[in-house]
C-alpha positions as CSV (number, residue, x, y, z in Angstrom):
1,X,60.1,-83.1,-29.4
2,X,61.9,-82.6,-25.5
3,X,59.0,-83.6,-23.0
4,X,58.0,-80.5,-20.9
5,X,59.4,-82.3,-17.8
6,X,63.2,-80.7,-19.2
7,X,61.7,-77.0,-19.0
8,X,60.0,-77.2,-16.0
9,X,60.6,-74.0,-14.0
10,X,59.9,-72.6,-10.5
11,X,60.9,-76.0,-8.3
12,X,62.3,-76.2,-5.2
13,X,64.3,-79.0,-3.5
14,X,61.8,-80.8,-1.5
15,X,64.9,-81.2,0.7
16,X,66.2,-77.8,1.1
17,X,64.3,-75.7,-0.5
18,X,66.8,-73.9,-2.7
19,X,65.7,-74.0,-6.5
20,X,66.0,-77.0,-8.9
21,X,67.8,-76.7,-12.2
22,X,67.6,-78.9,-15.3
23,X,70.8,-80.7,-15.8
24,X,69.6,-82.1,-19.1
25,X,72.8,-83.8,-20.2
26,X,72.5,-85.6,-16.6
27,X,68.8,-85.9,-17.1
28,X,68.7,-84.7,-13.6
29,X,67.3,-81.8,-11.2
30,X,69.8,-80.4,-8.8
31,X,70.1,-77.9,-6.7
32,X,73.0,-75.7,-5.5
33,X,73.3,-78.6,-2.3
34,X,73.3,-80.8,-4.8
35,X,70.9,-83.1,-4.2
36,X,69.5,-84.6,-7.1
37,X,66.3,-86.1,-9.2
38,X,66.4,-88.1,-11.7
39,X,64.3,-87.9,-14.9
40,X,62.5,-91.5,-14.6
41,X,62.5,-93.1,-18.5
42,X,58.6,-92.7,-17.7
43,X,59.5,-88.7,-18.3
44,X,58.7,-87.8,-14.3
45,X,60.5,-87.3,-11.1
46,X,60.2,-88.3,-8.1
47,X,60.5,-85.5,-5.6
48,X,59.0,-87.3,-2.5
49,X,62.0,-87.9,0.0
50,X,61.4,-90.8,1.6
51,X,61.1,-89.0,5.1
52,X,57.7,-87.5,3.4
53,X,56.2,-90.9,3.7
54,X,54.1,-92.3,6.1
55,X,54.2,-96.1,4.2
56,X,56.3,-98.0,1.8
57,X,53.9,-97.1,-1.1
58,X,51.4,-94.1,-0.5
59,X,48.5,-93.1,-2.5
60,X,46.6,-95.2,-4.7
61,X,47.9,-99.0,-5.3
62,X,48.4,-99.6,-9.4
63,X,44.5,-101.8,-9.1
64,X,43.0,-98.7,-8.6
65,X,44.8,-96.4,-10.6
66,X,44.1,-99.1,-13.8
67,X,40.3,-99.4,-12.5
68,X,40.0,-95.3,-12.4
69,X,41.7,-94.7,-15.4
70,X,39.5,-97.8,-17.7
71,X,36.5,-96.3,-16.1
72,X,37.0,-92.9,-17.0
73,X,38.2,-93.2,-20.5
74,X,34.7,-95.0,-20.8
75,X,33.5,-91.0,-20.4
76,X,30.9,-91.6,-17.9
77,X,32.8,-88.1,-16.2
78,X,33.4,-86.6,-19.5
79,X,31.1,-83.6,-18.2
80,X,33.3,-83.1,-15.2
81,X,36.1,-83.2,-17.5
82,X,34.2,-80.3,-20.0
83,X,32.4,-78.1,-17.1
84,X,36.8,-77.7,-15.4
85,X,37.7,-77.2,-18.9
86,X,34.9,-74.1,-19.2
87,X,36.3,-72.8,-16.0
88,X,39.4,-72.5,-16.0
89,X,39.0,-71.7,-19.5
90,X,37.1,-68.4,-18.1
91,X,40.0,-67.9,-15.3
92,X,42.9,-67.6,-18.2
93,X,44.3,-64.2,-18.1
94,X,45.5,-62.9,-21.7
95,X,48.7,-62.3,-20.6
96,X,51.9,-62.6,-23.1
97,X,53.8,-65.3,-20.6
98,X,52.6,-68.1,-20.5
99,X,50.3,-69.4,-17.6
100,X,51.7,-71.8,-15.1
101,X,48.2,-74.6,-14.1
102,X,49.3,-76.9,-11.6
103,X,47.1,-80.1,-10.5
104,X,47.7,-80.8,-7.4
105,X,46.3,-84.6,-6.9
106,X,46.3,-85.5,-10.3
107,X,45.7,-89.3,-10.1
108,X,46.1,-90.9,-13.5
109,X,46.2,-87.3,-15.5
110,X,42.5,-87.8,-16.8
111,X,41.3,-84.5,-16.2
112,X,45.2,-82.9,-16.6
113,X,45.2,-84.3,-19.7
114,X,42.1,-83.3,-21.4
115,X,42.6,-79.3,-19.6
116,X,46.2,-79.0,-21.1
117,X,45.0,-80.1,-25.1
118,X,42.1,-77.9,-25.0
119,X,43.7,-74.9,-23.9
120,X,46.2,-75.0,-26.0
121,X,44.1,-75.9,-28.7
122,X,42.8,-72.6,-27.5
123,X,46.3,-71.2,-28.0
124,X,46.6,-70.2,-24.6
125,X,50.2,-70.0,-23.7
126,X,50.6,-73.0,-21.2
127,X,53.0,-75.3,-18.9
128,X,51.0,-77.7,-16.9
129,X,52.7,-79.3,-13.9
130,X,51.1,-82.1,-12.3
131,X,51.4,-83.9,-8.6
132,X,50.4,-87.0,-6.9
133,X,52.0,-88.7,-4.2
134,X,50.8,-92.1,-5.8
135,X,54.1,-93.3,-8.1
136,X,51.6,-95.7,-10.3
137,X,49.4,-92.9,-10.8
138,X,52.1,-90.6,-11.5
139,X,53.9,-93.4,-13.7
140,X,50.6,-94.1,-15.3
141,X,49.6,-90.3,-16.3
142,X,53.4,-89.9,-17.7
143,X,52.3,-91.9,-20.4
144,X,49.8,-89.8,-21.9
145,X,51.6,-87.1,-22.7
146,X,54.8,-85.3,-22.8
147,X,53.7,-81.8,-22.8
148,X,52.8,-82.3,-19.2
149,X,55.4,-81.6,-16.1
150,X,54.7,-84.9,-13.9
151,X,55.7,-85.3,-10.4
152,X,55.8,-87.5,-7.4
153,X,55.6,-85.7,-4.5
154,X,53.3,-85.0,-1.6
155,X,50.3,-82.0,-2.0
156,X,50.5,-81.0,1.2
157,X,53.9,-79.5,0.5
158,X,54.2,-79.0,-3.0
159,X,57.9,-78.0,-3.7
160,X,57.3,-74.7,-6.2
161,X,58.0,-71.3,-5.5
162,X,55.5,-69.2,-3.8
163,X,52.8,-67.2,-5.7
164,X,54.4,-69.2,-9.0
165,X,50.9,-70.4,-10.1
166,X,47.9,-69.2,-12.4
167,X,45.6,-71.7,-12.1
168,X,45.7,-74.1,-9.5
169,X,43.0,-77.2,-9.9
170,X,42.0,-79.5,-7.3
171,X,40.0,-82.3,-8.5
172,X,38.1,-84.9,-5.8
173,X,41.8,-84.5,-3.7
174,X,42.3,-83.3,-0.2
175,X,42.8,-79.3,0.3
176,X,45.9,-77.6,1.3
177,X,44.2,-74.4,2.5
178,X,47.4,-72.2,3.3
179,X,50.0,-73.8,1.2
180,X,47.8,-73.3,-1.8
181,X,47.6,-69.3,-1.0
182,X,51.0,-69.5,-0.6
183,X,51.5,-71.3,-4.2
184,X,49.1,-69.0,-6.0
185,X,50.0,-65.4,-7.7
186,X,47.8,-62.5,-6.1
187,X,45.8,-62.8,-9.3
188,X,45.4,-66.9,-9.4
189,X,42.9,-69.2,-9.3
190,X,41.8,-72.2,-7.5
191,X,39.2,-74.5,-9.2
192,X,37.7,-77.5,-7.2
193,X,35.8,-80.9,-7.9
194,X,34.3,-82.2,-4.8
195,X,31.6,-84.2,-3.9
196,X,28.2,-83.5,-3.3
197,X,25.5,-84.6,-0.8
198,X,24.0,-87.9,-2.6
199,X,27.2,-88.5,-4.9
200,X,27.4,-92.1,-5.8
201,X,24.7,-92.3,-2.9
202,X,23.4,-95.3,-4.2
203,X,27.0,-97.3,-4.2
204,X,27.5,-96.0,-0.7
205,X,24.0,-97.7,0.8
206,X,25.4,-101.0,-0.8
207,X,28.8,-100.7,0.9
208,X,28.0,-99.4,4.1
209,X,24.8,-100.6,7.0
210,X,24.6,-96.5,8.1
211,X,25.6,-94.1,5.4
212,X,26.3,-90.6,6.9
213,X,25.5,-87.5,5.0
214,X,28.3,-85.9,3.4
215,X,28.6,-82.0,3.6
216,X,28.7,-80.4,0.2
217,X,30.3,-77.1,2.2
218,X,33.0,-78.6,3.6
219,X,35.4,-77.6,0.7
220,X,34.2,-74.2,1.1
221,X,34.6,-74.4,5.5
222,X,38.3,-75.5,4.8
223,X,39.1,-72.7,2.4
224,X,37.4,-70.0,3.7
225,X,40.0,-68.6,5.9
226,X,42.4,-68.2,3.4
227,X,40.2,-67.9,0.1
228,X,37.0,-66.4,-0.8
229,X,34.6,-68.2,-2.7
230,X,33.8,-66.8,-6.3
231,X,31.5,-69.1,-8.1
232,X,30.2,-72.3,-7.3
233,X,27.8,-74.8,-9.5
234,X,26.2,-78.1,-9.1
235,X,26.7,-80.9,-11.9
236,X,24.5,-83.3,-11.5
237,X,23.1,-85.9,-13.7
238,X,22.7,-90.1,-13.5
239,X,25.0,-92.6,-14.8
240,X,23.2,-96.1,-15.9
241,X,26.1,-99.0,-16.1
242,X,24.9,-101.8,-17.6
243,X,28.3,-104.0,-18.3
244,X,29.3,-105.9,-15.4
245,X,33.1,-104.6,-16.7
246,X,32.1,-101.5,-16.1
247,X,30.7,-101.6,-12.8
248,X,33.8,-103.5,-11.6
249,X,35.9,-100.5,-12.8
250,X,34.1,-98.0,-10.5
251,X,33.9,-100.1,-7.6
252,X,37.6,-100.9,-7.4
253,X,38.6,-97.0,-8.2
254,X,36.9,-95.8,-5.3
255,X,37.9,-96.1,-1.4
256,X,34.6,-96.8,-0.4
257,X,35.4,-100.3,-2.2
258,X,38.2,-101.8,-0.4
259,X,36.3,-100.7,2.2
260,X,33.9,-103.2,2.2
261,X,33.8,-106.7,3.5
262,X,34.6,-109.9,1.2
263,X,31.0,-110.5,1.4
264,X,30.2,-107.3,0.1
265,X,32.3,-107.1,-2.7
266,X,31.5,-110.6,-3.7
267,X,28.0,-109.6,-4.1
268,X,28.4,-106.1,-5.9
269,X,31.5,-108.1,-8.3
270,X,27.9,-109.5,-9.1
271,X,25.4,-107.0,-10.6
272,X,24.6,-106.3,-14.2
273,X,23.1,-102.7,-13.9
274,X,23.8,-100.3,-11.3
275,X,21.9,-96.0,-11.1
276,X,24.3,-93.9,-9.9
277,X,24.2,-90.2,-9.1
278,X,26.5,-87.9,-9.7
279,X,26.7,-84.7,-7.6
280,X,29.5,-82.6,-8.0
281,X,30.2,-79.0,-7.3
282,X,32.6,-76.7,-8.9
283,X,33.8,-74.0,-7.0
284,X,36.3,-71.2,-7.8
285,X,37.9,-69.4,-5.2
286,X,40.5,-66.5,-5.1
287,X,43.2,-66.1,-2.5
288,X,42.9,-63.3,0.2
289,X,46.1,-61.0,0.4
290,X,49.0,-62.9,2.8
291,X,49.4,-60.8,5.6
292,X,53.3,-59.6,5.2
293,X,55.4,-60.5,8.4
């Protein structure tokens, strides 16, 4: 079977901007300028020019794209995974071409993963692309399927055509408000994962000496001018990790980790059993009409 990555459709030159063509012979991308992106032997490409980054090696190190991606194929998020699935699931149109979803920070492709199987176990007609500006994550998540489009390159400027997607998912990854209207089809969708209030509240109080509060409506603050807010829903339930293994996989995939002091982590490399809540909120949101110039 020819990974998806050969098909892939709609991309610009982060460069120029002028469209990208599949030179499969060449396993290349290339645009009329000619510049060019190579197919890695992974099955991604790299599309961050190296004037798009601000350090030698941005987004997450490979430590914490291994620790996220051992601790979530232990399932403790397997209901995040199934209440994105429902949703976008709901925000499919039943149109005859096939839907373009895009993930735009897709980490590891956990969640990418798991959304692309079941819909098209749902024979919903598909093509998934997927972005992070981490190249471990992105070199990581290439190995878990070839059905997916993977990419390197930055969210903030994602480099498809404008109103190209369907579905657009956003999952615990910063927001692009206006270049995410701009990616979106009149009709499309944006889906979000974002923290709540007391998520992993009680990880944060063994971290940090003041814990602020965390605004569960910031998502919707940073959208609003640009989308309105459809539906929204808490998920909320309590993880209980009892192997030290596994608490040592979620402290080193989260920030709030290598945050913390050598004293500190020495101390929570330590415990045996660790209550967690989980407070999430999905939120779907539909672009306003862009203004014409």
């Amino acid at each position: 079977m020819t990974a998806a990555i050969y098909q892939a459709q709609h991309l610009l030159c982060p460069l120029c901007k002028k469209p990208l063509t599949c030179a499969a012979e060449s396993k290349s991308f290339l645009c009329e300028r000619n510049h060019t992106f190579d197919i890695a032997k992974q099955g991604y490409v790299n599309l961050l020019p190296v004037q798009q980054k601000r350090s030698k090696q941005p987004g997450d190190s490979k430590e914490m794209v291994l620790a996220r991606k051992h601790f979530l194929e232990l399932g403790y998020y397997q209901p995040l995974a199934d209440a994105l699935y429902q949703q976008t699931l709901k925000s499919m149109s039943h149109s005859n071409q096939p839907a373009l979803v895009l993930d735009a920070g897709c980490g590891e492709g956990y969640y990418t993963k798991q959304l692309h199987q079941r819909l098209h176990a749902q024979s919903h007609k598909i093509n998934t692309y997927a972005f992070d500006i981490s190249k471990p994550a992105i070199t990581e998540a290439a190995k878990c399927s070839a059905e997916i489009s993977w990419f390197v390159s930055t969210i903030k400027d994602v480099p498809l055509a404008p109103r190209s997607v369907d579905v657009l998912i956003s999952v615990f990854s910063p927001l692009q408000t206006a270049h995410f209207q701009q990616l979106l089809s009149p009709n499309g969708t944006l889906i979000t994962l974002s923290a709540g209030s007391n998520h992993l509240q009680q990880l944060k109080e063994l971290i940090y000496t003041d814990v602020s509060t965390y605004d569960p409506d910031k998502a919707i603050k940073q959208l609003q001018p640009n989308f309105r807010l459809e539906k929204r829903q808490a998920l909320q339930y309590t993880l209980s990790l009892t192997k030290p293994s596994h608490i040592n996989a979620l402290l080193s995939m989260t920030p709030h980790f290598w945050k913390a002091s050598p004293d500190t982590k020495a101390r929570l490399n330590a415990l045996e059993h660790l209550e967690l809540d989980i407070d999430v909120q999905l939120m779907t949101f539909q672009p306003l009409e862009i203004p014409h110039e």
